[in-house]
N, C-alpha and C positions, 0 to 999 in steps of 0.2 A: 413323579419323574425320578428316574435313576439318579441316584448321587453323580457316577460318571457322566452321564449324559445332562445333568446340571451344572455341573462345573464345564464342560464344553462350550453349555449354552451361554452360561456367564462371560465367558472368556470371549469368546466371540462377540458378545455385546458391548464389553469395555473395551473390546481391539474396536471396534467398529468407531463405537463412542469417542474415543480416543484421538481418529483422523480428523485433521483439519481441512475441513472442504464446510463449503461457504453455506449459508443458511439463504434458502429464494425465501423472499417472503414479498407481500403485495401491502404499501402504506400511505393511504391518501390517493389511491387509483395507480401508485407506478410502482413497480417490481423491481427488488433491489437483488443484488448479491452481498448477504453479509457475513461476514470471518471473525471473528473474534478469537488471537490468541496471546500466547504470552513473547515480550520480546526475545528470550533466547531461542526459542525459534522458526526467528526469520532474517533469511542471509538475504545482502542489497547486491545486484550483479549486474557489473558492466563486462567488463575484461576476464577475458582468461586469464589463465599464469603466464601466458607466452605473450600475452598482451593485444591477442585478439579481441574483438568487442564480439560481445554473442551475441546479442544484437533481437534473436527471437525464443521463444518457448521452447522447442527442441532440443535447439543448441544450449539452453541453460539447464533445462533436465539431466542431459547428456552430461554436462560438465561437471555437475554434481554428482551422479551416479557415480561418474569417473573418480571421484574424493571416497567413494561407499557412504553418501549422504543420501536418504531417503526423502525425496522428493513427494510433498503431498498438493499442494496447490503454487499457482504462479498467476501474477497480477504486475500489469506493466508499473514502472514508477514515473517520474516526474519528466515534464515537459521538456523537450530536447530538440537541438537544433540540424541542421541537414549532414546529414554523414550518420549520425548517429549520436552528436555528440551534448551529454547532456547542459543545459542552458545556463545551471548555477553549480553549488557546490557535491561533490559525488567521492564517500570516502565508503572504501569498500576492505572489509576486515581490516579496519584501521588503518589504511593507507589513502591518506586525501589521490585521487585519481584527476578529480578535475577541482578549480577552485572556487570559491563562494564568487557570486555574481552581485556586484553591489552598482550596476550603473541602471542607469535609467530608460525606458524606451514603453513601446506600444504590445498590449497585449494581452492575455491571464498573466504572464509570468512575473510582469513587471505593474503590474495592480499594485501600488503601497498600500499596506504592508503586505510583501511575500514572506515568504518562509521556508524551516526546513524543519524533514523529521529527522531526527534520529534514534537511534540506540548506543548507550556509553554503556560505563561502569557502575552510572545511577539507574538505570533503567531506560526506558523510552520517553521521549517528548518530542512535542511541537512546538516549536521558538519563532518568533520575529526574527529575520536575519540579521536585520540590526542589534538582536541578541547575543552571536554569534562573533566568537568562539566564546563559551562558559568557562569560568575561572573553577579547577581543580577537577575538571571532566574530563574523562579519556572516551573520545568518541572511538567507537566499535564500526560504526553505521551510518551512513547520511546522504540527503537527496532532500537539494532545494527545487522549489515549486510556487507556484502562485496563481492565482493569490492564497493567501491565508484566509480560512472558514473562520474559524474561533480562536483565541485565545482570550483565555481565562472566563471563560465561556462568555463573552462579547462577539459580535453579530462584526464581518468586518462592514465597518461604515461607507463603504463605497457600495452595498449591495439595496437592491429595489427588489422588496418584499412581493410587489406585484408587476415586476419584469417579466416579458412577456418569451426571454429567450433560455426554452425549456429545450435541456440539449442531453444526448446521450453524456457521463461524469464519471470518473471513480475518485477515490480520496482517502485520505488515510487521519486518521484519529488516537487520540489515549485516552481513555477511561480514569475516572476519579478511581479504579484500583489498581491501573497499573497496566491494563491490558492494549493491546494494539487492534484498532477496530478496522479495518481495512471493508470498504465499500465501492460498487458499480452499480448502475443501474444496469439493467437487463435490455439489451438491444434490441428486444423486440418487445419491449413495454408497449402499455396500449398510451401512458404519457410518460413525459418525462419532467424533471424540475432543473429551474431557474439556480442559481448560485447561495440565494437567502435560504428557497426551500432546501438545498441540499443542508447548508450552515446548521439549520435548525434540524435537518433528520440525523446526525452527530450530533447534538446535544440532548434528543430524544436517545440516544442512545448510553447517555451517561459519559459523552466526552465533555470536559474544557476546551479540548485544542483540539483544533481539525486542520489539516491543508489538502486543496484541490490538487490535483497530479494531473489527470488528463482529460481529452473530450472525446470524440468520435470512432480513436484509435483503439480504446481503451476495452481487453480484455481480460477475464481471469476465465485458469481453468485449472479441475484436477483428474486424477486419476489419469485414465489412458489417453484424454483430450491434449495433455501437455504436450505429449507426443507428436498430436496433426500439427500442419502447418499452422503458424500465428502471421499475426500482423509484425512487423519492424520497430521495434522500438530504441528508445535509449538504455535509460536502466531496468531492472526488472528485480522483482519482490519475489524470493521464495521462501512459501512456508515449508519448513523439514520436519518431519519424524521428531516427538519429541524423546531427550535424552532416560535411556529407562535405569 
């Protein structure tokens, strides 16, 4: 191989290697979508600057584009209420936007214990909300959800290992090194899992802490996909181009 046309080839391979777009893979009969990247980048998006909700894929491609942020993948976030309005707490480039939800009621979101993710100045985590706010953290990031998968890699105790309600899921995750594990199962799996099985497919992945986000609504896409029309959502997860 020509030396220029080896360096072409390289180059092409680590730009390729590079993009953040999600890994299909099939585990115990159901098809996941997995992402694995680091927290600096991924931005949490409810609101414009003008204080629009963007509410879908498009519109959140678009907004970033509009900043010159290279958009690579988009995955909705945590469970939200009618309007658009997300259910617990939602801090977006450091500005709490809506606030922590700490009362009681019927649901996933209100499962004890719920949770939240975020990204600070320490890195990424998944906390108890009764955790919440951490003493000398400067939250970046954040979107409460429920219930809570894991933390400190415990199973949450309200879940039946052999429940039989195996539901379209996505969920978001942090790795023993730090990484941000963002998962869906694939909508047109030939199964799908229960709340325990997902808990434990994040801990197979090398997470402690995991929280559910959403069910039925629940899409990721990249490349030119982010583009078509999407579902409605609350907040939304974009991974960016990382910084070269």
């Amino acid at each position: 191989m020509h030396s220029l046309t080896k360096i072409t080839f390289l180059f092409l391979l680590f730009t390729i290697s590079s993009i953040a777009a999600p890994e299909k893979k099939v585990i115990d009969g159901v098809t996941y979508h997995i992402l694995k990247v680091t927290p600096d980048r991924i931005q949490l998006l409810w609101k414009s600057d003008d204080g629009q909700q963007l509410r879908t894929f498009p519109a959140a491609s678009q907004f970033l584009k509009g900043k010159g942020i290279a958009v690579e993948t988009l995955m909705n976030g945590g469970i939200f209420e009618p309007g658009g309005i997300p259910s617990g707490l939602l801090v977006q480039d450091g500005k709490e936007m809506n606030p922590v939800n700490r009362n009681k009621g019927e649901g996933n979101f209100f499962l004890q214990p719920n949770g939240i993710f975020l990204i600070s100045d320490k890195g990424a985590a998944v906390i108890r909300t009764d955790e919440y706010p951490q003493k000398n953290v400067i939250v970046k990031q954040a979107v409460q959800s429920g219930p809570l998968l894991l933390r400190g890699g415990k199973v949450h105790s309200a879940f039946n290992a052999n429940s039989t309600s195996e539901l379209h899921r996505n969920g978001v995750g942090v790795s023993k090194t730090g990484e941000v594990v963002f998962v869906m199962t694939d909508f047109h799996s030939e199964k799908f899992v229960n709340l325990h099985q997902f808990a434990m497919l994040f801990k197979s992945l090398g997470c402690d802490d995991a929280l559910f986000l959403d069910g039925d609504i629940s899409q990721m896409r990249s490349g030119a996909d982010m583009e078509k029309q999407s579902n409605s959502f609350g907040s939304i997860f974009a991974v960016v181009k990382a910084k070269e």
